[in-house]
N, C-alpha and C positions, 0 to 999 in steps of 0.2 A: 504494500500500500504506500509505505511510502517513499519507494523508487518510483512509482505512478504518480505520485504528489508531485513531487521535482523533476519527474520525466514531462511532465505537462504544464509548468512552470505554475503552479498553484501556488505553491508554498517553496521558500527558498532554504538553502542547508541553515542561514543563522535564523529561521525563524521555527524550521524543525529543531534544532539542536539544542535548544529551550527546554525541548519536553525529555533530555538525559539530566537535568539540571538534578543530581545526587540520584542518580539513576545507577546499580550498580545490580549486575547479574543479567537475567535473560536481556531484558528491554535493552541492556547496553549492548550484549553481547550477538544480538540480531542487527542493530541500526548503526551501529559503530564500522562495521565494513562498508554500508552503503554511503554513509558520511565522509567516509577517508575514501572513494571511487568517485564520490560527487566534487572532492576538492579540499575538502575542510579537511585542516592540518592535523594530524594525532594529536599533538602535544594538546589543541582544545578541546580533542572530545574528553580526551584524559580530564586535562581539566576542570570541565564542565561535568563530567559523571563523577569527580570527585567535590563537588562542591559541595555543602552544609557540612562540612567534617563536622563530628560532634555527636551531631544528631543522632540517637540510640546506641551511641556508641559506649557510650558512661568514660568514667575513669580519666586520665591525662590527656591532653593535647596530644602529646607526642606518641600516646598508647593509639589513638584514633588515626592518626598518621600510619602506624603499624600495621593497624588491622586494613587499611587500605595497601600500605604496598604490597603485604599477603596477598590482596586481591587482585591487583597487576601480577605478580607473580604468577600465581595460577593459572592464568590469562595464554602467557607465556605460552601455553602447551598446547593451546586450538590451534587447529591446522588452517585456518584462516588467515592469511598474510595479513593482511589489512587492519583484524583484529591483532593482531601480535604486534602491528606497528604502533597502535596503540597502547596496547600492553606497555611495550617498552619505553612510552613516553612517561607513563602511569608509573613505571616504578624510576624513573630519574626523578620524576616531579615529586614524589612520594617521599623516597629517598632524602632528597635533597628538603624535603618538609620536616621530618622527623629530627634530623639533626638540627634545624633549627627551632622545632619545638623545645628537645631536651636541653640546648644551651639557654632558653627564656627561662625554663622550669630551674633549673641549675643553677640560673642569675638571683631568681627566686626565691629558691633555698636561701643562698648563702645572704641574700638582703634579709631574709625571715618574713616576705611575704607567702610564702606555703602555709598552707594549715595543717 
């Protein structure tokens, strides 16, 4: 459906790409190749299906960051190029979130604003 949306110029990749917005699992793992063949860069769906970090996540910043590059990781393994190119933007973006989650928390600490 919606390779027919954008094959018919209805709706365009930034106005689909909305609806990944902390999208993680099937819905990502179907529309995320049709987005990276339409144009749109990995590194944004990555982004974009990682957005609301937190969100039922509970626990740390940086533990939420975790449980997401888990999720690029795993990613990793479908046989879907397009998918995995995103994958690998998911766990740079991730990656590179965590360590600067845990240096805020670490600043944190040693200021004594942690509870």
């Amino acid at each position: 459906m919606a390779t027919e949306l954008l094959n018919e110029q209805l709706i365009t990749t930034t106005d689909l790409l909305q609806a990944l917005v902390g999208q993680r699992g099937p819905m990502l793992e179907a529309l995320a190749p049709v987005f990276h063949t339409g144009g749109v860069p990995a590194a944004d769906i990555a982004a974009v299906a990682a957005a609301e970090v937190g969100w039922g996540f509970g626990g740390s910043e940086s533990e939420a960051h975790q449980k997401l590059l888990e999720y690029f990781k795993s990613l990793l393994e479908h046989h879907d190029p397009a998918l995995q190119t995103v994958a690998e933007a998911g766990v740079r973006q991730q990656a590179m979130q965590v360590a600067a989650a845990q240096a805020r928390e670490r600043e944190a600490r040693v200021r004594g604003y942690d509870s």
